[in-house]
N, C-alpha and C positions, 0 to 999 in steps of 0.2 A: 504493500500500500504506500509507504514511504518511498519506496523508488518511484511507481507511478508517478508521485505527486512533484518528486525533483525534475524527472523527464519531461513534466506538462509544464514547467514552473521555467523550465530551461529556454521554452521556445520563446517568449516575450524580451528573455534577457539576450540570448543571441540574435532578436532582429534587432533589441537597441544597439547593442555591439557593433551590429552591419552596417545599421543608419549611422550611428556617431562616425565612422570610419569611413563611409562615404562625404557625412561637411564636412570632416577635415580635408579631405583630399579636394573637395570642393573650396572650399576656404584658403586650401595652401594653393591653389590655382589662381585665385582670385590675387594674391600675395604677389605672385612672382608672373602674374599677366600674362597666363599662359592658357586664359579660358577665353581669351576674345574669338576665336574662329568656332568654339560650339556657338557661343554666344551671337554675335554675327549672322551663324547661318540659321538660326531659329528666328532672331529678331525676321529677319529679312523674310521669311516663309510665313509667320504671321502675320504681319503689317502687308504682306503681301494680299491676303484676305481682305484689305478696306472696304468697303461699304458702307452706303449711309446704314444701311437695313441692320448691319450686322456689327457697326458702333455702336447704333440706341441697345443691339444685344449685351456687348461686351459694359457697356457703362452700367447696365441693370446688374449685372453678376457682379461687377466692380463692388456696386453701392451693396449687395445681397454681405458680400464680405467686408465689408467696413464696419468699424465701431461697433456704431447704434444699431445696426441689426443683429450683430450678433453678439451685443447684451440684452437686447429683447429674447430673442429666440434663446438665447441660455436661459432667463427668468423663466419662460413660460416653461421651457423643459423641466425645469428644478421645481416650477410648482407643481405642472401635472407628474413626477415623482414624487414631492413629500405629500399632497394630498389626495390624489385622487390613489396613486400604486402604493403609497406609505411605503415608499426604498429611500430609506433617510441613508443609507450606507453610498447607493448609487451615485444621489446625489453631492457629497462630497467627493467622491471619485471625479464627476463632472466638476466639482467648483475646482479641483483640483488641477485637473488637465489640464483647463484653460486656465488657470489663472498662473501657474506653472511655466505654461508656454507664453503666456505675457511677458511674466519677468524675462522670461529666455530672452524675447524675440528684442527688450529695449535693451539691456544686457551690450548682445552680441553688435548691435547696430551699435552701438556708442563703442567698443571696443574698436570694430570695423572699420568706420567712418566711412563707407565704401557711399560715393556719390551719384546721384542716379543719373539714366539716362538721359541725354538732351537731343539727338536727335529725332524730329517728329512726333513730337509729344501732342496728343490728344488732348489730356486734360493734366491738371498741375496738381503735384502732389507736394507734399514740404517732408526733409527728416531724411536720411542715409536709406540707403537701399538695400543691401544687406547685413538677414536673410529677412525677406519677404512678409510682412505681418499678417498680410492679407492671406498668404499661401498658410503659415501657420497657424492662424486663427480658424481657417476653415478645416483643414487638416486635425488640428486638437478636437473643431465644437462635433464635425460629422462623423470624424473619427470613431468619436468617444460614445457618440448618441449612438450608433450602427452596433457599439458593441453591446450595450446596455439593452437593446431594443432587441438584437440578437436569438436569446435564450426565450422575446414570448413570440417570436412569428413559428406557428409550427407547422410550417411546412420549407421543403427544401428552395420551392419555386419562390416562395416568398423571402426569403433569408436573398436569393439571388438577385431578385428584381432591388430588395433595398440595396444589398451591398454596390449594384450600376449605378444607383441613383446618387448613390455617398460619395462613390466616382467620381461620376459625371460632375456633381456641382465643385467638388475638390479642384478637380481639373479644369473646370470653366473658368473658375474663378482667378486660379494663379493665370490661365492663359489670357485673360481679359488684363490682368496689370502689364501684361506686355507686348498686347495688342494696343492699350492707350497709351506707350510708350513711356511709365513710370517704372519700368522695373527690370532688369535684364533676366531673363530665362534660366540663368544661375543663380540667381537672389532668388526664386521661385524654387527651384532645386535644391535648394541649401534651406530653404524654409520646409519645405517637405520630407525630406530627410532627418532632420534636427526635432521638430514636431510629431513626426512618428517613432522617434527614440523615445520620445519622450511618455506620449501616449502608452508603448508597449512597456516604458519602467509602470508607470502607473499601473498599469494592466497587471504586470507581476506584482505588486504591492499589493494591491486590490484582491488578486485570487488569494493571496496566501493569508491575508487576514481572513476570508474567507475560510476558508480549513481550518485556521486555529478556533474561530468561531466555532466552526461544526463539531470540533472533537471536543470541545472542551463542552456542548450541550450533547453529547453523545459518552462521556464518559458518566459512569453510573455514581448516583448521590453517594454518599458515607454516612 
């Protein structure tokens, strides 16, 4: 029972492993200026995409990941958790994540000082570029919600459809900051990486209080 539980416990610590080992290597690129040719040829493939139709898209996913929506969309999550499901545990795991990957995200940017893009910029952002707040914010809040929500869809169809949708807006969203030219494709990549380290520590902390929970209402009175 005890090895089960270090082999299940193993897989969230070896994806942060992967993710933290991937920003730095992202990070030491950004250092020594050796990331302008990914960077470059991504900027240049999606700006390639312009459209009127498909700015009013990218600016609505922009604003979906910014701040105020996703301190709304936290509240309401944390209320329909403490009231209506009574997962007072969940929810700290949620206030956790994100507010975790907040400090991370001002943190690393003031450390960085990495300046954002200036050519063809869409709409004007203020503050260092890297990693991405927009990319880790949405990364921690869908992250975290997908995994929470996880254990009540019981069906496998359903577990699928959410985890596209957790995707999808994950992915829109970093891609929309540099589709409107605030954000280099690697400040997105280093926000995503860094954010899901962080999510999967949380995730291991989270299960294992869980089991000590369990055993300790599973061991018999005296």
């Amino acid at each position: 029972m005890i090895q089960q539980g270090k082999k299940t416990f193993s897989i969230p610590l070896l994806i942060a492993a992967l993710g933290l080992t991937v920003f730095a290597l992202i990070a030491l690129s950004i250092s020594d200026n050796q990331i302008h040719r990914f960077d470059d040829n991504l900027i240049g493939w999606i700006q390639g995409m312009e459209a009127p139709g498909m700015t009013k898209w990218m600016q609505v996913f922009t604003w979906i990941g910014s701040g105020l929506p996703v301190i709304i969309i936290t509240i309401i999550s944390m209320i329909v958790l403490y009231l209506f499901l009574g997962h007072r545990r969940e929810l700290l795991f949620l206030a956790a994540v994100i507010g975790g990957s907040t400090l991370l995200n001002t943190l690393l940017k003031l450390a960085f000082q990495r300046a954002r893009p200036t050519i063809h910029r869409i709409i004007e952002a203020s503050g260092y570029s890297f990693p991405s707040g927009h990319s880790m914010a949405a990364f921690s809040l869908y992250g975290g919600l997908a995994f929470l929500i996880w254990k009540h869809i019981p069906t496998a169809t359903g577990r699928v459809i959410m985890i596209i949708l957790s995707a999808a807006f994950i992915l829109t969203i970093g891609m929309s900051r540099v589709y409107l030219g605030v954000h280099y494709p690697s400040d997105i990549a280093g926000g995503y990486f860094l954010s899901g380290s962080w999510l999967a520590i949380c995730i291991w902390f989270f299960q294992r209080y869980l089991e000590r929970m369990s055993l300790l209402h599973s061991k018999p009175l005296t």
